[in-house]
Structures are given as structure tokens and as C-alpha cells.
N, CA, C and O atoms as a GROMACS GRO file, in nm:
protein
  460
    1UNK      N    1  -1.312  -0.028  -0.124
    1UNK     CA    2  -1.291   0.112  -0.098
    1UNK      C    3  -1.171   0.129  -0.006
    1UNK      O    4  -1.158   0.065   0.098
    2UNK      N    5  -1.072   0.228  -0.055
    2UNK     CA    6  -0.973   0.273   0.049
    2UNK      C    7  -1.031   0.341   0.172
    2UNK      O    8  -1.125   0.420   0.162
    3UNK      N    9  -0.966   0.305   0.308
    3UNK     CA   10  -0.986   0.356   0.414
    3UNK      C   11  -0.836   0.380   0.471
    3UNK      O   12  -0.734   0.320   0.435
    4UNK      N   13  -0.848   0.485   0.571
    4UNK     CA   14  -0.706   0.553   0.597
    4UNK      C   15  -0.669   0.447   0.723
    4UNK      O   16  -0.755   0.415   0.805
    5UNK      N   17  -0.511   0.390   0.728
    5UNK     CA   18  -0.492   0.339   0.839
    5UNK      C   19  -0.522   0.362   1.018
    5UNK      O   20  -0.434   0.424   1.077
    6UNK      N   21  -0.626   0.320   1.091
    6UNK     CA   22  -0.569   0.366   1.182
    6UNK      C   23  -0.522   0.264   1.291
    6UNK      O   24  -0.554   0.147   1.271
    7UNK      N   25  -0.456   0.289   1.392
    7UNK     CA   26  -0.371   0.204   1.552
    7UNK      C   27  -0.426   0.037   1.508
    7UNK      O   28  -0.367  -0.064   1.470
    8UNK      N   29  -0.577   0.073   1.537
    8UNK     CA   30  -0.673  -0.037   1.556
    8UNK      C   31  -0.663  -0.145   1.436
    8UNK      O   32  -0.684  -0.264   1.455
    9UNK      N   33  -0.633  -0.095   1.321
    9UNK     CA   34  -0.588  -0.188   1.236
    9UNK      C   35  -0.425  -0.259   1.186
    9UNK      O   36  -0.375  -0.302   1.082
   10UNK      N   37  -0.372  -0.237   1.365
   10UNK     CA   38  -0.230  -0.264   1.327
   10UNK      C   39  -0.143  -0.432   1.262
   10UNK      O   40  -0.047  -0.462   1.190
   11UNK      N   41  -0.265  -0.513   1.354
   11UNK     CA   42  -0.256  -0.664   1.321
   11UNK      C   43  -0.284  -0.685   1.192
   11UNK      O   44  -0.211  -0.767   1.136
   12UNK      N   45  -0.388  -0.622   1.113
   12UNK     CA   46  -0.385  -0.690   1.011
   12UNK      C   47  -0.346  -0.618   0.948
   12UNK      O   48  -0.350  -0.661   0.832
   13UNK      N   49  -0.296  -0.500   0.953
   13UNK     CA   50  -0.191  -0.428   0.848
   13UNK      C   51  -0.082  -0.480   0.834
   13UNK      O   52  -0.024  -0.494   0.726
   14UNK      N   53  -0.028  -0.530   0.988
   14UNK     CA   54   0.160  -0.582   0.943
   14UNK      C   55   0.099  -0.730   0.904
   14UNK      O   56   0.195  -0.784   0.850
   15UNK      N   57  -0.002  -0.818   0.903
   15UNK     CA   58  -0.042  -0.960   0.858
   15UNK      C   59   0.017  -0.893   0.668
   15UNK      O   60   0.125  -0.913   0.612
   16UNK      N   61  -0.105  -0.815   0.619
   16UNK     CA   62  -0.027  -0.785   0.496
   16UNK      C   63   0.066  -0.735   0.431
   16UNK      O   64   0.097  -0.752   0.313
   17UNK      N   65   0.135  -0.644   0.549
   17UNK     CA   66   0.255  -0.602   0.516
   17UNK      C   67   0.389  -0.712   0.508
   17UNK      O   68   0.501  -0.699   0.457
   18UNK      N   69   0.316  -0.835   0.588
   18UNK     CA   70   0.483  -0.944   0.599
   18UNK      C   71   0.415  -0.979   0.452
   18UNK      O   72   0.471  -1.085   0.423
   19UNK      N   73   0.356  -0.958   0.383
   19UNK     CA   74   0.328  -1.080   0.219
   19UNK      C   75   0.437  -0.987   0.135
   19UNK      O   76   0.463  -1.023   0.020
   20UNK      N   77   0.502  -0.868   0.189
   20UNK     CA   78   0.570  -0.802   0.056
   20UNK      C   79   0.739  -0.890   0.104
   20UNK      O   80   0.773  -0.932   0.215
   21UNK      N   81   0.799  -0.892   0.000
   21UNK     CA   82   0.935  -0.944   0.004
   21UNK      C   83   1.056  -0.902   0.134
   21UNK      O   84   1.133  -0.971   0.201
   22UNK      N   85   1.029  -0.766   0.128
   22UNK     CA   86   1.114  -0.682   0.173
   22UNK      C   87   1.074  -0.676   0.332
   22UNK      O   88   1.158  -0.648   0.418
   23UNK      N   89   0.970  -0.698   0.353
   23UNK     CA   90   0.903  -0.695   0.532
   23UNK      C   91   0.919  -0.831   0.582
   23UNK      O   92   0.844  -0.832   0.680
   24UNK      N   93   0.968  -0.941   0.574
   24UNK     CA   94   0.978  -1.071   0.634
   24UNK      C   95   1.040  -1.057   0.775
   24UNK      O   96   1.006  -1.132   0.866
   25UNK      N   97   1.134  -0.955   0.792
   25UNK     CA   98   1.192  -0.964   0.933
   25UNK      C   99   1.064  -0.895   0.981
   25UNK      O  100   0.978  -0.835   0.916
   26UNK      N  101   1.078  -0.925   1.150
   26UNK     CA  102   0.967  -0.878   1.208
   26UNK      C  103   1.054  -0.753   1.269
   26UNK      O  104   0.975  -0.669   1.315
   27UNK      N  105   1.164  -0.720   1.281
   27UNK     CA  106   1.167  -0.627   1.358
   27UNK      C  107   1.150  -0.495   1.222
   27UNK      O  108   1.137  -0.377   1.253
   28UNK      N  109   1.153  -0.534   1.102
   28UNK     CA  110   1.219  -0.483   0.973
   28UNK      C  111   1.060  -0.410   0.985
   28UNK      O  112   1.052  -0.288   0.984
   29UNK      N  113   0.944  -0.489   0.994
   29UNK     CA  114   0.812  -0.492   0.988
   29UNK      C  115   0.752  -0.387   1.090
   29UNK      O  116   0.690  -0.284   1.063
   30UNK      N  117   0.773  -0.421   1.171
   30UNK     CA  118   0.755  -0.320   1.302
   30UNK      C  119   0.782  -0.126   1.286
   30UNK      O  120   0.715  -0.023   1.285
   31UNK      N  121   0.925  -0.173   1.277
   31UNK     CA  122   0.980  -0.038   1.221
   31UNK      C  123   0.877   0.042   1.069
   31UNK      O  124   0.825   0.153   1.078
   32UNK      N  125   0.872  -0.010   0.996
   32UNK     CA  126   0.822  -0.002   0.901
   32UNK      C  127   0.627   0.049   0.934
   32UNK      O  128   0.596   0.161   0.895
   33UNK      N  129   0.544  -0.017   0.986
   33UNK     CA  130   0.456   0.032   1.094
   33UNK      C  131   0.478   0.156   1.155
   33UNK      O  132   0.407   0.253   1.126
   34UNK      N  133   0.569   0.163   1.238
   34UNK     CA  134   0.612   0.302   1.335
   34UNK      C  135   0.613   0.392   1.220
   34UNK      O  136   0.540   0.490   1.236
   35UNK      N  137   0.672   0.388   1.113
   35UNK     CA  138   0.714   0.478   1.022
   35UNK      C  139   0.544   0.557   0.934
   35UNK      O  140   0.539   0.672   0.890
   36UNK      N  141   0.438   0.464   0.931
   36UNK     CA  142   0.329   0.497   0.820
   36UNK      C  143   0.250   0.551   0.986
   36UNK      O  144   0.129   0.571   0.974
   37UNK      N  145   0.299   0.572   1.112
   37UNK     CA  146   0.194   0.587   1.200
   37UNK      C  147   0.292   0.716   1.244
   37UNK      O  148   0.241   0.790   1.327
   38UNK      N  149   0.417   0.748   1.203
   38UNK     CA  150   0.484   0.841   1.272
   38UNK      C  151   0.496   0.961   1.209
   38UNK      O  152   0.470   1.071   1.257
   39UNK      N  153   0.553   0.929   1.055
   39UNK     CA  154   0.605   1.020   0.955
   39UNK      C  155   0.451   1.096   0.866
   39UNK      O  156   0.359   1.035   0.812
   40UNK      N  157   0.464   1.184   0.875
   40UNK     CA  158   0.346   1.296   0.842
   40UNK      C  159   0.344   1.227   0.661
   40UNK      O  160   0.238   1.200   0.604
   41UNK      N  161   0.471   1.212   0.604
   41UNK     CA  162   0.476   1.219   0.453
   41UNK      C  163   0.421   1.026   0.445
   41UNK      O  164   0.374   0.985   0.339
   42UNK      N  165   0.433   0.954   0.535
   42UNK     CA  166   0.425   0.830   0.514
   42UNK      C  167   0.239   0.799   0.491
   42UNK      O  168   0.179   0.887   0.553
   43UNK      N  169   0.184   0.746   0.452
   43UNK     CA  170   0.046   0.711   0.449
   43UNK      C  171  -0.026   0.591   0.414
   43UNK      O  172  -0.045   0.574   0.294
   44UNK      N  173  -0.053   0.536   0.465
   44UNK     CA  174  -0.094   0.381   0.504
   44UNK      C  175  -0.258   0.372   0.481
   44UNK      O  176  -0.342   0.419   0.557
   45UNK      N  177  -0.286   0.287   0.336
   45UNK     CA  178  -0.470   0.301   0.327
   45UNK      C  179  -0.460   0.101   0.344
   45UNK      O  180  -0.391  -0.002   0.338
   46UNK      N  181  -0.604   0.172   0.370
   46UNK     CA  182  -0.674  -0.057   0.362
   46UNK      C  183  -0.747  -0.061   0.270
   46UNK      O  184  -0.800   0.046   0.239
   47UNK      N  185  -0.779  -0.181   0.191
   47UNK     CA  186  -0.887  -0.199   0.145
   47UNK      C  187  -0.969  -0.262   0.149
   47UNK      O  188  -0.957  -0.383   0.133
   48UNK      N  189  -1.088  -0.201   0.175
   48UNK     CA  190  -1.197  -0.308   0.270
   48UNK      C  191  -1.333  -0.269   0.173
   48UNK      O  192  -1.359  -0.160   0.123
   49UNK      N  193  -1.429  -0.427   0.162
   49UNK     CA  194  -1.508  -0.430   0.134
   49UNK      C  195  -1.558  -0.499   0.238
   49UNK      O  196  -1.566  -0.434   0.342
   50UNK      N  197  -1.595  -0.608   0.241
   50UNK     CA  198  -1.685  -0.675   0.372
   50UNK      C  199  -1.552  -0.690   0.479
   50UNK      O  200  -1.566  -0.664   0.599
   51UNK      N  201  -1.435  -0.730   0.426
   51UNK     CA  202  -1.326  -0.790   0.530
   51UNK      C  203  -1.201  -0.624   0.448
   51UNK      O  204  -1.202  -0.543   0.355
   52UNK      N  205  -1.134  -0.655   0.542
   52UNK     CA  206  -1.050  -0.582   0.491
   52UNK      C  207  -0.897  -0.675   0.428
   52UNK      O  208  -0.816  -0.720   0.509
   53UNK      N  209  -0.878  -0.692   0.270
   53UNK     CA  210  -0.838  -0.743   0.190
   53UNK      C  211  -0.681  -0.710   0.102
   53UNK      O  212  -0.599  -0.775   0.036
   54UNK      N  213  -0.697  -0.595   0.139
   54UNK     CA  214  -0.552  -0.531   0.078
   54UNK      C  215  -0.526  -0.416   0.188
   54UNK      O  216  -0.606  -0.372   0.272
   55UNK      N  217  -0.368  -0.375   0.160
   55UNK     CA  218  -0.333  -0.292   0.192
   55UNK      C  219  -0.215  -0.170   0.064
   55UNK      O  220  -0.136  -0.232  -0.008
   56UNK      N  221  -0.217  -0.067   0.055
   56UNK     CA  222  -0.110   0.043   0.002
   56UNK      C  223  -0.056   0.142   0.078
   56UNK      O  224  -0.108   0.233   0.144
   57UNK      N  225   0.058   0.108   0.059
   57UNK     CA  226   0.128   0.238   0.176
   57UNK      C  227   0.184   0.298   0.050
   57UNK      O  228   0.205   0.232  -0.053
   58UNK      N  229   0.216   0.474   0.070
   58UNK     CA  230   0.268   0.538   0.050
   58UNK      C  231   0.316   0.622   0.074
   58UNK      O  232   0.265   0.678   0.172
   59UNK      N  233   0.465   0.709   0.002
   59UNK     CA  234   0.547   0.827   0.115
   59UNK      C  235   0.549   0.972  -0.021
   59UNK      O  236   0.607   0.964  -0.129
   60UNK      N  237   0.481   1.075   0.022
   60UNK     CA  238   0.456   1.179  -0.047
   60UNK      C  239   0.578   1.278  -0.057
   60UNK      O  240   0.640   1.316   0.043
   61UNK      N  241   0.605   1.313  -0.173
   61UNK     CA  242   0.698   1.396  -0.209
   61UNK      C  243   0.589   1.541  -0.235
   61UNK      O  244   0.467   1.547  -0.231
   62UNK      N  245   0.691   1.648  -0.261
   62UNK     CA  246   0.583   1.787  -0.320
   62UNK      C  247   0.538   1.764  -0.459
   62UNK      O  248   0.451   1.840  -0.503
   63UNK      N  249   0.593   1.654  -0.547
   63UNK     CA  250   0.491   1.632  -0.673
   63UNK      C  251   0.507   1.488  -0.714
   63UNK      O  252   0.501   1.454  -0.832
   64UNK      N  253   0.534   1.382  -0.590
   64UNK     CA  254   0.529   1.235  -0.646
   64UNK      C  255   0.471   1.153  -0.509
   64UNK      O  256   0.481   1.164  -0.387
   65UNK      N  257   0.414   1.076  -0.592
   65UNK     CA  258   0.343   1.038  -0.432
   65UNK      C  259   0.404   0.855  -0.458
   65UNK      O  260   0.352   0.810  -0.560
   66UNK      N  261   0.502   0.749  -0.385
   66UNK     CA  262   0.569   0.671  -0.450
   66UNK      C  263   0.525   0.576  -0.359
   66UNK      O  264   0.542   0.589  -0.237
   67UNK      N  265   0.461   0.469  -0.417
   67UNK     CA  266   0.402   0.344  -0.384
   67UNK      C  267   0.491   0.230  -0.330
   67UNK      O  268   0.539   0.148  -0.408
   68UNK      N  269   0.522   0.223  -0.145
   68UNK     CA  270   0.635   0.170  -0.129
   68UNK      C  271   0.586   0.011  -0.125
   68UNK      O  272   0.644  -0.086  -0.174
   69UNK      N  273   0.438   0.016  -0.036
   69UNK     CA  274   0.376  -0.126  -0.044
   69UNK      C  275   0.259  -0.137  -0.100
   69UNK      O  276   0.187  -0.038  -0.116
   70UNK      N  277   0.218  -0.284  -0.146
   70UNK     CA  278   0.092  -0.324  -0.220
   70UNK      C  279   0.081  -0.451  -0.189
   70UNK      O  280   0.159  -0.535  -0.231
   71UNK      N  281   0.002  -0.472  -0.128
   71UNK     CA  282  -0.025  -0.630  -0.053
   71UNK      C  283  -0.185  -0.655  -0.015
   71UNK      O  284  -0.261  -0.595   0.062
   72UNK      N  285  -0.206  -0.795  -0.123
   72UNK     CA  286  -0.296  -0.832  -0.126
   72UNK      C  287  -0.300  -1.000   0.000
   72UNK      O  288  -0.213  -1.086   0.007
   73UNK      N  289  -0.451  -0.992   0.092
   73UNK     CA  290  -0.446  -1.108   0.085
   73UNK      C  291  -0.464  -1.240   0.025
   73UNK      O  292  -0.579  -1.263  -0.012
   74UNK      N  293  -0.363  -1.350   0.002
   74UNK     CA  294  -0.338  -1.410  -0.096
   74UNK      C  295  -0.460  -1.512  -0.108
   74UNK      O  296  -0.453  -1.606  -0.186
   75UNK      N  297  -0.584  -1.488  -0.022
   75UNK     CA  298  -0.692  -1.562  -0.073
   75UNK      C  299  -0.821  -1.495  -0.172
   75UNK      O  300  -0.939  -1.525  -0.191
   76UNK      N  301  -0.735  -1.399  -0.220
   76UNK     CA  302  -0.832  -1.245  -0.286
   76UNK      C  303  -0.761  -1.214  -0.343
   76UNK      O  304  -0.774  -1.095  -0.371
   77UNK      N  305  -0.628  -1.289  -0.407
   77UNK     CA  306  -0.596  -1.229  -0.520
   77UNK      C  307  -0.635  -1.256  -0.648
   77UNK      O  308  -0.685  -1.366  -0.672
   78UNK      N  309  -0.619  -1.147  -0.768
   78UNK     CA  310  -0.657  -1.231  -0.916
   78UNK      C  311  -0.799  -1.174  -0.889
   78UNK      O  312  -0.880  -1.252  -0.938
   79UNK      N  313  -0.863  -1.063  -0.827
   79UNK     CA  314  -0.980  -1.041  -0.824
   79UNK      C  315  -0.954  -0.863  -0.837
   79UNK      O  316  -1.032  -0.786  -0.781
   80UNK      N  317  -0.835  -0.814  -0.915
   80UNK     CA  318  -0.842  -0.676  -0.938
   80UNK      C  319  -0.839  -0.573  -0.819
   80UNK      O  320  -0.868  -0.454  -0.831
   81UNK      N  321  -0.798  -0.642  -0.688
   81UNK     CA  322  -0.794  -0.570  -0.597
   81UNK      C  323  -0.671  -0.460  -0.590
   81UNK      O  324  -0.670  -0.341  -0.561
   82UNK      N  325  -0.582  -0.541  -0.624
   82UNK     CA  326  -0.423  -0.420  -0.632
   82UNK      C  327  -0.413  -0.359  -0.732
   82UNK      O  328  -0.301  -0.310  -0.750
   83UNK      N  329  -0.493  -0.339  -0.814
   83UNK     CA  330  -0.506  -0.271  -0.914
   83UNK      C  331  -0.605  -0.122  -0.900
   83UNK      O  332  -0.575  -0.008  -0.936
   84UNK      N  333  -0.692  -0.156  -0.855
   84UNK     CA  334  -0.823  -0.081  -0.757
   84UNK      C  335  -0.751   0.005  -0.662
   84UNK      O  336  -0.759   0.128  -0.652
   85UNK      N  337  -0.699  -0.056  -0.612
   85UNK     CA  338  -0.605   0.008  -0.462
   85UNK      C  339  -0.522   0.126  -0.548
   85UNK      O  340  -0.537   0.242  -0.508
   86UNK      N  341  -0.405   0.097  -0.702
   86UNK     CA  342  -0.358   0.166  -0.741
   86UNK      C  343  -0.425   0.278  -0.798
   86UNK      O  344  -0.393   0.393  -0.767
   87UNK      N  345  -0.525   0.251  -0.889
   87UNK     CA  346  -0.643   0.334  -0.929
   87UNK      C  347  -0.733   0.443  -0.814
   87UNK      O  348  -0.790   0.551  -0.828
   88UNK      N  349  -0.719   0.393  -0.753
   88UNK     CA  350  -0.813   0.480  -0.599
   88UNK      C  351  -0.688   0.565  -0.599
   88UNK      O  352  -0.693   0.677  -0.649
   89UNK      N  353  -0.555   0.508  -0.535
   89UNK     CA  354  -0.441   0.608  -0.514
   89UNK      C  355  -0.424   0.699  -0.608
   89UNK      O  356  -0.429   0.813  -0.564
   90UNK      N  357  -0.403   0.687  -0.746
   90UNK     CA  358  -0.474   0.755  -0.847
   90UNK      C  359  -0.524   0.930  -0.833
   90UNK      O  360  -0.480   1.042  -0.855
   91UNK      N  361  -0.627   0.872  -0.791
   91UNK     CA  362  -0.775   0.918  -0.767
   91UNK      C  363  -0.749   1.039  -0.663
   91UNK      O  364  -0.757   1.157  -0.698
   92UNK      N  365  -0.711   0.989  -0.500
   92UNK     CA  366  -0.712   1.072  -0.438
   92UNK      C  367  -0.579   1.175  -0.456
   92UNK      O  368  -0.603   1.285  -0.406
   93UNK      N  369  -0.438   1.163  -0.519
   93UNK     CA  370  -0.405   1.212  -0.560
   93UNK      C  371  -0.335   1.270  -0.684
   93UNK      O  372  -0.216   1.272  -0.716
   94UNK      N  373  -0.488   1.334  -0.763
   94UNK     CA  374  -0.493   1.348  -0.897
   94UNK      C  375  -0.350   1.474  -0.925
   94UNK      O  376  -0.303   1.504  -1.035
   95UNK      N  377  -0.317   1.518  -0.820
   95UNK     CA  378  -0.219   1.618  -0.860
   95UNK      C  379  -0.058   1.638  -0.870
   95UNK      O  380   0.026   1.724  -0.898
   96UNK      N  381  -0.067   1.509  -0.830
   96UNK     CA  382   0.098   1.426  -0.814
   96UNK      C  383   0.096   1.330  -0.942
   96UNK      O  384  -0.007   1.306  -1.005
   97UNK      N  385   0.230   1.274  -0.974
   97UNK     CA  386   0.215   1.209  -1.031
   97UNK      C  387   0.276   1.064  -0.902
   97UNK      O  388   0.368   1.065  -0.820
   98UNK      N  389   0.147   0.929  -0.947
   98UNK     CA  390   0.200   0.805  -0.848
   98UNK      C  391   0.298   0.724  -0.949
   98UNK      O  392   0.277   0.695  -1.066
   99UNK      N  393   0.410   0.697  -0.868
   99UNK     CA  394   0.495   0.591  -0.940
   99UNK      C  395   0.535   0.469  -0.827
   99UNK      O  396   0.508   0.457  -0.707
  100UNK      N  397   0.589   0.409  -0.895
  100UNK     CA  398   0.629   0.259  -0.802
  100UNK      C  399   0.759   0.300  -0.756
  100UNK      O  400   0.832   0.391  -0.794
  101UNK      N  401   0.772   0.201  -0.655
  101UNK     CA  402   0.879   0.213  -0.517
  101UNK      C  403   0.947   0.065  -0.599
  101UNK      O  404   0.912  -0.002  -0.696
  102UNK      N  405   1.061   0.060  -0.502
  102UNK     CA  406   1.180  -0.083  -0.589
  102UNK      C  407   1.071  -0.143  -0.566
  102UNK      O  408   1.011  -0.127  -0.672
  103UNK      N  409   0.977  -0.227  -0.470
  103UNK     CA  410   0.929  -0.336  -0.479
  103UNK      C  411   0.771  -0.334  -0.528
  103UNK      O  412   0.695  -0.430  -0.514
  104UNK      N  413   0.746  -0.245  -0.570
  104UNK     CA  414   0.620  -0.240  -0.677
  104UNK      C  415   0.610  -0.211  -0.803
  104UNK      O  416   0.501  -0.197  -0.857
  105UNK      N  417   0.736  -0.197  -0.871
  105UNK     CA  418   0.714  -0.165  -1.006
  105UNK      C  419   0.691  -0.289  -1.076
  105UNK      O  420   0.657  -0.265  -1.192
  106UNK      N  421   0.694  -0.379  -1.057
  106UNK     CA  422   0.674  -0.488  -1.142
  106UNK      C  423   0.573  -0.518  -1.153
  106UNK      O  424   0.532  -0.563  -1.260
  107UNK      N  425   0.455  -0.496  -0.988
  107UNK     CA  426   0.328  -0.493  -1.009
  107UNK      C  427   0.262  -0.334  -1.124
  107UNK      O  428   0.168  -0.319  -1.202
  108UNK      N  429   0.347  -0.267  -1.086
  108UNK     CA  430   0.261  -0.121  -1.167
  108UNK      C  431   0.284  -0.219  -1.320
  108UNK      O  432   0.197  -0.289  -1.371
  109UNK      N  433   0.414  -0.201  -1.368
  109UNK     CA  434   0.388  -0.338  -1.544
  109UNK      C  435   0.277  -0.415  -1.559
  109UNK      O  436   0.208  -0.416  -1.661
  110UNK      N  437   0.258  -0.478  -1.463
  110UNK     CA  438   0.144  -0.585  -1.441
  110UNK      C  439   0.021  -0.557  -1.414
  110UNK      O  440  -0.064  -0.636  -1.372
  111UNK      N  441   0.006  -0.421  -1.442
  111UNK     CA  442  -0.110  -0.401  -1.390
  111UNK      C  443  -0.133  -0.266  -1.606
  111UNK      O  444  -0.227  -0.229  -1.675
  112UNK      N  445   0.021  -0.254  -1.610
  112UNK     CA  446   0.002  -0.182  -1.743
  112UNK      C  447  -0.063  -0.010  -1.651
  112UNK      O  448  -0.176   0.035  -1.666
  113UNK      N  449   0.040   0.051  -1.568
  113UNK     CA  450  -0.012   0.103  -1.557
  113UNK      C  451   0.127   0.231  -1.558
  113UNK      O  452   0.229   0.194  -1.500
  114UNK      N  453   0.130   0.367  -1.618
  114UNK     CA  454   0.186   0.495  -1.690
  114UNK      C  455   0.205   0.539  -1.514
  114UNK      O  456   0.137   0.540  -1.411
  115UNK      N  457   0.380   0.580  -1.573
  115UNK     CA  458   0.430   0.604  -1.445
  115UNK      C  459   0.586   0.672  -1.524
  115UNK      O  460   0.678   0.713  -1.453
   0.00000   0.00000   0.00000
């Protein structure tokens, strides 16, 4: 189940946020943090079942809501979790259309998912 980011989950948000390509610098990472805790349009969910396992950030336009991160932890992947995460995003906003950001479209293909 998606849950909304908050402070308290900052460690293991940037833990999954360094697995995307583009977050390896730490200061790159940080910034990036400040931004899903600062910017009103930015929005940062977890996904937690017993542990919390994935993360999706996204930054809302007035009719696109664009999937900048998708990061699974890599001992839970291959279990439909980033797919779930996309599907939930989906879900909560049925009135936008969600598309992929540069570094998730290859997962949205991979997942076969209309964008």
C-alpha cells in the first residue's frame, strides 16, 4: 500500500532514492529530498507492506502527473512491486493522465504500461 512521505521516513527514502541512476551523488540526493518535502507540486509515496519496500516520487502538472522516481528495494524486486506502486499512482490520480519522467520510461515499457 502507498503511504505519503513523511520527515521521519527520510533515511530510507534517500536509501531508495540512491538505487535510481540519476541520484548517486549525495549532494544531487539531498537536494532532490528538499525538493519532494518543499515543492507543493513535488510528491513523494512509500510502499509499505510489513517493511517499507519501494518508493515513487512524483511532480504534478494541471493535467499530468510525471513519474520522476521508482525505486525498488533490490531484495524485493521481481515481486510486482513497481508496478503496484505505478498502478496505485494510477488510482489516486484517476484524473490526470501519469506518464514517465527520462528515467522511468523504460520501466513504464516494462511494465507495458499506456502513457
Amino acid at each position: 500500500m502507498l503511504i505519503r512521505y513523511k520527515k521521519a521516513y527520510e533515511k530510507i527514502a534517500m536509501g531508495l532514492l540512491s538505487f535510481m541512476p540519476n541520484e548517486k551523488d549525495l549532494k544531487k540526493l539531498q537536494q532532490t529530498i528538499k525538493n519532494y518535502e518543499s515543492e507543493d507540486n513535488w510528491q513523494l509515496f512509500l510502499w509499505k507492506e510489513e517493511d517499507i519496500t519501494g518508493l515513487i516520487g512524483v511532480v504534478l502538472t494541471d493535467d499530468t502527473v510525471e513519474v520522476q522516481h521508482i525505486s525498488v528495494n533490490p531484495s524485493h524486486r521481481y515481486e510486482g512491486i513497481g508496478k503496484n506502486m505505478l498502478l496505485s499512482i494510477k488510482q489516486i490520480y484517476q484524473d490526470k493522465d501519469v506518464i514517465p519522467g527520462e528515467y522511468t520510461a523504460a520501466f513504464f515499457d516494462k511494465c507495458d504500461m499506456d502513457y
